[in-house]
C-alpha positions as CSV (number, residue, x, y, z in Angstrom):
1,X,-37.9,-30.6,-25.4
2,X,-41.6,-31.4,-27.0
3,X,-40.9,-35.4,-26.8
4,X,-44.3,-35.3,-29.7
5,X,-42.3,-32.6,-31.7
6,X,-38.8,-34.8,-31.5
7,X,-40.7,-38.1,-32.3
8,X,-42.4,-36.3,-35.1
9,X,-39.7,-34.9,-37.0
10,X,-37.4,-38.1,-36.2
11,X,-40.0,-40.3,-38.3
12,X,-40.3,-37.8,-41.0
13,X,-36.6,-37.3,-41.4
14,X,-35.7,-40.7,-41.0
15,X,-38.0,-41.5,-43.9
16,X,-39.7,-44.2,-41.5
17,X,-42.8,-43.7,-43.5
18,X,-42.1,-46.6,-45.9
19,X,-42.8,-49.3,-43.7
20,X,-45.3,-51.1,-45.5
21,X,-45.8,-54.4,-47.4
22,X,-45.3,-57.4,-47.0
23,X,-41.1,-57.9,-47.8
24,X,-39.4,-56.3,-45.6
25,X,-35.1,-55.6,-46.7
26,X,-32.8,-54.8,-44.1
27,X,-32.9,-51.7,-44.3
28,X,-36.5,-51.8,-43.6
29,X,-35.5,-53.6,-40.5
30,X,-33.4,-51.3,-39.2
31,X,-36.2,-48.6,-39.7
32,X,-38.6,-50.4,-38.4
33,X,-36.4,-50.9,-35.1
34,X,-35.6,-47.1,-35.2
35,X,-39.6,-46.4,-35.6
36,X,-40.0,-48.7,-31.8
37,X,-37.2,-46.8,-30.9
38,X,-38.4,-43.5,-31.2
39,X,-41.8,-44.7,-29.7
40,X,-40.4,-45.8,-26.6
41,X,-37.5,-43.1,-25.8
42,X,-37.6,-40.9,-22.8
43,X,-36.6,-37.1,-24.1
44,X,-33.4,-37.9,-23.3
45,X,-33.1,-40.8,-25.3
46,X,-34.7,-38.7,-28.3
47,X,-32.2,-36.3,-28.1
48,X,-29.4,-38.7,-28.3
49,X,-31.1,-40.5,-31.3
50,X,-31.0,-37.5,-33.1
51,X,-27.7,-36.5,-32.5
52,X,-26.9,-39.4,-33.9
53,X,-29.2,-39.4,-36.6
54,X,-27.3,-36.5,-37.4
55,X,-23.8,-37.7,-37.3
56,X,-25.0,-40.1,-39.8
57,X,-26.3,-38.3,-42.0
58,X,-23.1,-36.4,-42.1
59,X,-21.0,-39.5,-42.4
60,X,-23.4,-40.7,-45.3
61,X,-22.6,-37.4,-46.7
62,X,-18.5,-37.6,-46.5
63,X,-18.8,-40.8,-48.3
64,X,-21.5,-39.7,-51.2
65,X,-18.6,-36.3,-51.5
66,X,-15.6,-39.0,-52.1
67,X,-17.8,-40.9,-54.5
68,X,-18.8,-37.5,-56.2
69,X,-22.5,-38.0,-55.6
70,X,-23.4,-34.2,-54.8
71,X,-26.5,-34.6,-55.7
72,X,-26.6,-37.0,-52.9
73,X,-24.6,-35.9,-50.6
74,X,-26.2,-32.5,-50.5
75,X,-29.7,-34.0,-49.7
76,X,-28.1,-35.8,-46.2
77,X,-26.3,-32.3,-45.6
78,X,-29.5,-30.6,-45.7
79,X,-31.1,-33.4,-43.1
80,X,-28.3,-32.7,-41.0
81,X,-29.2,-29.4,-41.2
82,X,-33.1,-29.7,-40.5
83,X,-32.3,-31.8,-37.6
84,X,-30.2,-28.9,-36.5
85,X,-32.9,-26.5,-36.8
86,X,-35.4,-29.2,-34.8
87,X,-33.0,-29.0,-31.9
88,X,-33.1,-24.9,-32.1
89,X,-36.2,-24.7,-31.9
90,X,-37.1,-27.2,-29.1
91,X,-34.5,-25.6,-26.8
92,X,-36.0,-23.9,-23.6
93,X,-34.7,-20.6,-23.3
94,X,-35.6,-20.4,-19.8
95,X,-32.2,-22.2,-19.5
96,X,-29.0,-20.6,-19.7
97,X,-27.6,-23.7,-21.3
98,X,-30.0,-23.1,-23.8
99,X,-28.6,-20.3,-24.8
100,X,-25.2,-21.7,-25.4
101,X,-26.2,-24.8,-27.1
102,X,-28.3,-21.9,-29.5
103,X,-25.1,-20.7,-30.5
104,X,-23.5,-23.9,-31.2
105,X,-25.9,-25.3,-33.1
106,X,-26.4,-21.5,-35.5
107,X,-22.6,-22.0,-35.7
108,X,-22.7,-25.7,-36.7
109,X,-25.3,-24.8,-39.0
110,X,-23.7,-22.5,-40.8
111,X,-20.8,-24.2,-41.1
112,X,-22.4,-26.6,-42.9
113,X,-23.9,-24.3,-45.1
114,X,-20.1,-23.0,-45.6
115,X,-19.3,-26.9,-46.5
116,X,-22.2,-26.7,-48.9
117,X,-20.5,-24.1,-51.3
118,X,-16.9,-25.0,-51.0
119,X,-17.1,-29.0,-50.3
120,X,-13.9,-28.6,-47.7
121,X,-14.1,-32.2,-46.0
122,X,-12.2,-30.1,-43.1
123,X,-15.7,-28.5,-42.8
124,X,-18.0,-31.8,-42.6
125,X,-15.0,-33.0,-40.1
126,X,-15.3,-30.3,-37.7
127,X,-18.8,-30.3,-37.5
128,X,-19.2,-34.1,-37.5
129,X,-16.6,-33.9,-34.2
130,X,-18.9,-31.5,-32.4
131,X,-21.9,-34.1,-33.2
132,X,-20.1,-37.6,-32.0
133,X,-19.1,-35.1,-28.6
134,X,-22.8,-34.8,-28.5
135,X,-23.6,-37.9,-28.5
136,X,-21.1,-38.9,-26.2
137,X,-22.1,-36.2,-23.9
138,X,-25.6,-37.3,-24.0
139,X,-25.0,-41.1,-23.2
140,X,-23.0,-40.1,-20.2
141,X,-25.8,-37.5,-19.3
142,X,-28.4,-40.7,-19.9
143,X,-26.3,-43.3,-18.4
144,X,-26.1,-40.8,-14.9
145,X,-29.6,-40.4,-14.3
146,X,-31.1,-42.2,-11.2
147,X,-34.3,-44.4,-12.0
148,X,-37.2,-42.3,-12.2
149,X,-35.1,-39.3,-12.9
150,X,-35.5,-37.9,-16.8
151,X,-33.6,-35.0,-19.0
């Protein structure tokens, strides 16, 4: 993957844009760490942050639902979505793997666009299972490398 392209869409998705002035809330701070983050993160590392940018979302989603905030809720479904479509189209298709994860992610995707019209909670479950295997997947794969080494 494009390490420019995953930084890129990581701040704009993120909304990591609003970092200015002088007061700073918490949530600010948290940004703000995500922003040095994303700076400083091999490809690997990238990846991972936004497979778990993505579970988030779709846990801040499950929440808004329960609350009946679909107003809300939609908008985080729909950047779990983009991010979706980030990681199709930084895939390298040279790789077989590639291939595969293409299939899970158009499947995931649409999934969620099935969640979208009939609010199932089973839906958002099932997809938010495949993204916290991600993740785990990933920090295993991250945790595995040999210095110098890089995914």
């Amino acid at each position: 993957m494009d390490k420019f392209t995953i930084k890129f869409t990581l701040i704009y998705w993120l909304d990591i844009t609003r970092l200015e002035g002088i007061y700073m809330s918490i949530q600010d701070y948290q940004l703000n760490y995500l922003k040095v983050r994303v700076e400083t993160a091999s490809p690997g590392e990238l990846t991972l942050i936004l497979y778990e940018e993505f579970c988030k979302k779709l846990m801040i989603s499950k929440n808004l639902l329960s609350k009946g905030l679909v107003d809300e809720m939609r908008i985080q479904v729909f950047k779990a979505k983009d991010i979706l479509n980030e990681l199709i189209i930084t895939l390298n298709m040279d790789y077989d793997i590639s291939k595969n994860l293409y299939e899970l992610y158009w499947y995931y995707n649409n999934r969620l666009a099935n969640f979208l019209i009939s609010k199932d909670v089973a839906i958002l479950d099932e997809v938010l299972e495949f993204g916290q295997s991600m993740v785990d997947t990933w920090k295993l794969a991250i945790q595995s490398l040999k210095p110098g080494d890089s995914l």
